[in-house]
N, C-alpha and C positions, 0 to 999 in steps of 0.2 A: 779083395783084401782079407789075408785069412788070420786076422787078429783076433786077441780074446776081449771080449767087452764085459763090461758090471753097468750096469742102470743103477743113477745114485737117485733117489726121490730124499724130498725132505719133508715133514709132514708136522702139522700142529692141530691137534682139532677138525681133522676134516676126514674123517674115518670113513665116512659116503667116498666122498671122491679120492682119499686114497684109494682104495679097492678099483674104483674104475680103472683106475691107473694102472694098477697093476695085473688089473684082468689084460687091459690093452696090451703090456708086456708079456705075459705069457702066452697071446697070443700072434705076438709077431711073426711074420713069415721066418725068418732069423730071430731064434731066439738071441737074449742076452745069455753071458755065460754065468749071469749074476747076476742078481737083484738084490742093491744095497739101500734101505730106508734109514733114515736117521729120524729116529722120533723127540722131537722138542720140546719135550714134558708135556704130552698131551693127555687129559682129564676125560676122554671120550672113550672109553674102552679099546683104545690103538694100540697101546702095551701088550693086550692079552691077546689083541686080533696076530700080531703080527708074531706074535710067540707063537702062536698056534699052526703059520704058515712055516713049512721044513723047506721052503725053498727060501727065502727071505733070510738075509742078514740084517741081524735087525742091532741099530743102537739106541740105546736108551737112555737120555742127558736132559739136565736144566734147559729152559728155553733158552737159547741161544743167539738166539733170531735166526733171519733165513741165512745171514751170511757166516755164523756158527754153526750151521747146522752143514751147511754147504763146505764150509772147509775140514769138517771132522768127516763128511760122508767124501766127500774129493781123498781125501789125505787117507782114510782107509783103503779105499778100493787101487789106489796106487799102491800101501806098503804090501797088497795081496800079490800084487805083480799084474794086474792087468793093465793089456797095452793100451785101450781106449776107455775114459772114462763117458759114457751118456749122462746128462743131468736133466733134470727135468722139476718143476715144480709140484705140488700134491694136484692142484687144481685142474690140470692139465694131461693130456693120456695121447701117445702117437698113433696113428694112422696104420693098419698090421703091415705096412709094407714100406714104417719108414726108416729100419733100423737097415734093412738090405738094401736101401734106398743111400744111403750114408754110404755104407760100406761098399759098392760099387762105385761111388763117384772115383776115379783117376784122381788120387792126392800128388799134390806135386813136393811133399816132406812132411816133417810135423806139421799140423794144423789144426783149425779147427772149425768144423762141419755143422751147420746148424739147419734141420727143419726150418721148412715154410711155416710160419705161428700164423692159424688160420684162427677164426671165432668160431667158440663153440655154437652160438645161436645162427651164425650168418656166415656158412664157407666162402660167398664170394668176398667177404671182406677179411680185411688183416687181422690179427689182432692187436699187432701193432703193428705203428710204419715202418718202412725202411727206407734205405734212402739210393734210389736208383736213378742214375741219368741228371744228375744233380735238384732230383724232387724225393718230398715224400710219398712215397706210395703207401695208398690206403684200400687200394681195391686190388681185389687177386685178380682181376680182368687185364690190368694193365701190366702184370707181368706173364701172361699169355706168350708161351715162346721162347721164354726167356729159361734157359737152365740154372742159370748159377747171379747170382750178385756177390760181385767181389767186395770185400771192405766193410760189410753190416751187415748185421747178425742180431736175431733177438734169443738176446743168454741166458741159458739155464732155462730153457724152454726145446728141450730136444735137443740138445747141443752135447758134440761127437769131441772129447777132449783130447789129441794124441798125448800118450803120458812123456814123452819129451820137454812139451814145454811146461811140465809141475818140475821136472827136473832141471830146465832152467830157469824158469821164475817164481816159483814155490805153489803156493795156493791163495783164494779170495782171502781176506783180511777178515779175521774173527770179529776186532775189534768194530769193525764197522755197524755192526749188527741187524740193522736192516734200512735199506734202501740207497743205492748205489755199489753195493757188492763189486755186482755181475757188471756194473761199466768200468769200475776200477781195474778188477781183474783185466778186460777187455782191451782196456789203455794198456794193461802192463805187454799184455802180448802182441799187442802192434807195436810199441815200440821195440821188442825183441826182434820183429823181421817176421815172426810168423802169421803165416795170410788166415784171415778170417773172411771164412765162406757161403754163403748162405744154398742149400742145395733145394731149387725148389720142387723136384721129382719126390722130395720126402716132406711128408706132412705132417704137424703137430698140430694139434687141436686147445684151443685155451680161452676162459673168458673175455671177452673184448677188454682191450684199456678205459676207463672211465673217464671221459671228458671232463674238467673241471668248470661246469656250467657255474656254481657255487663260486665267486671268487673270497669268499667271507669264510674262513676257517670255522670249523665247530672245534667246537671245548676238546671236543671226545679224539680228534686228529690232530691237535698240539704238539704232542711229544713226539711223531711220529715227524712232522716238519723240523724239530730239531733234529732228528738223523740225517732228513733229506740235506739242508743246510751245513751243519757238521760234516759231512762227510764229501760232501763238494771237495772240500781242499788238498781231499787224497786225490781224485780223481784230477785237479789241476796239477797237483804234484809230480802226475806222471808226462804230462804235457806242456809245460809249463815251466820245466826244470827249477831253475834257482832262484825265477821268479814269481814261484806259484804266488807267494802270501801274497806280493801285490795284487796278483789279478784275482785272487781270492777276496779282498779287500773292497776292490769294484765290484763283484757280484755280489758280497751280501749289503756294500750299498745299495745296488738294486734292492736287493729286497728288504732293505728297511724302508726304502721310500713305497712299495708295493704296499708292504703295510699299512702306512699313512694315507696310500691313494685308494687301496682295496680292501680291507679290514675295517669294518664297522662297528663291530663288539669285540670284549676284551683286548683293545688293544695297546695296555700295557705288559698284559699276559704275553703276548705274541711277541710285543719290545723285549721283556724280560728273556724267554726261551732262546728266540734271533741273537740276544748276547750274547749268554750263556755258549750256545752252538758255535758263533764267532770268537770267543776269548778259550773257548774249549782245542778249536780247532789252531789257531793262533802256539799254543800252549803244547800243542799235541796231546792232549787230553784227550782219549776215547775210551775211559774206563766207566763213564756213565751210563747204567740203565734205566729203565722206563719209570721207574721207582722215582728215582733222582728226578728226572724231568717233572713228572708229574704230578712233584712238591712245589717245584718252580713255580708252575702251570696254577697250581691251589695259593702261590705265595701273592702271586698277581693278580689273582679272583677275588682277594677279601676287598 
């Protein structure tokens, strides 16, 4: 495939692990043709680091979250003209042989290519599942053999975007801001017909997922669960068609009653934000930020 590529990273405050990441990239067997950062108003000396690199496109914005950060770094490297967007998170740095690793795979049209997400402490484990043979797999042992998983993809972790389908389904949703972006997006493009691929010959390296041993919310992850909840309703939207709210309606029942079953402190705080999220989402309201929440969060503390 003799395409031109940009590597999009998006970065907040993690100036250590940016760098790795982009050592990773410049040392790929195949370089990118490009290295695009978007910096999310980071307070770490990231601004200066990245000004200082003359290979680097750097941009430089209010915190965004990652799914603002991800559609102005997407939405750039497209109006540049390149044919394949790579995304990747800060945390996170590919394997030197996973961009040619991608790029070799037999596409069978527009799509999209995603590294193996391996944990950075433990290679034989995932970092997240996937879902193969109708399980999740959580150990790299058990996809031994296996070249490719059609249908799932862990996104925005090494993930190879043909610029086709930005041109037919635009980009991740700004307004989302952070948490579910990357599965919205993901919904949008399987319903367009385009196959989501996982290639496991190419490796990305990333923190494990954090199991939620905790089922009791801290103060400090609040407002953070109002995104996760909020923004559910996009992702039904795309599956769901005309009947998203209903079924949007049954999940955050669920989880009002999780709270009642699972929440033992602040749990008018948690009722409060759960609303908020559901009369927000309800409304089409996603013009709140962390600000906003986080008054909520302090209104149901006194």
């Amino acid at each position: 495939m003799n395409k031109k590529v940009a590597a999009v990273i998006v970065t907040y405050n993690r100036l250590a692990l940016l760098k790795e990441c982009v050592q990773a990239l410049e040392t790929q067997e195949r370089l990118p043709d490009a290295i695009v950062v978007v910096n999310n108003g980071s307070t770490d000396g990231t601004d200066q680091w990245l000004d200082s690199k003359k290979n680097i496109i750097a941009f430089h914005q209010e915190n965004s979250g990652g799914a603002g950060g991800f559609h102005r770094g997407m939405k750039e490297a497209y109006d540049l003209g390149f044919d394949w967007i790579w995304v990747m998170d800060d945390d996170g740095y590919p394997h030197a042989n996973a961009l040619q690793n991608l790029l070799d795979f037999p596409v069978p049209g527009p799509c999209i290519l995603n590294s193996l997400v391996l944990s950075k402490d433990d290679s034989s484990k995932l970092a997240f599942s996937l879902k193969f043979n109708g399980k999740h797999v959580n150990d790299a042992q058990e996809l031994m053999g296996v070249p490719v998983i059609n249908g799932d993809i862990n996104p925005f972790n090494g993930t190879l975007i043909a610029r086709d389908i930005f041109t037919k389904i635009g980009f991740p949703k700004k307004e989302m801001f952070i948490w579910g972006d990357e599965t919205e997006f993901c919904t949008r493009v399987a319903k367009n017909g385009f196959p989501l691929i996982t290639v496991t010959g190419s490796i990305f390296y990333h923190p494990k997922a954090k199991e939620e041993t905790d089922k009791d919310w801290k103060y400090e992850v609040i407002w953070r669960k109002y995104y996760g909840m909020r923004n559910q309703s996009l992702i039904l939207k795309n599956t769901k068609n005309s009947f998203y709210k209903l079924y949007y309606t049954k999940y955050m029942a669920y989880e009002f009653l999780n709270i009642l079953k699972y929440q033992k402190s602040l749990r008018l705080t948690k009722f409060l934000v759960a609303s908020e999220a559901y009369m927000d989402a309800i409304l089409n309201d996603f013009s709140k930020r962390p600000a906003n929440i986080k008054a909520i969060s302090r209104l149901g503390k006194r």
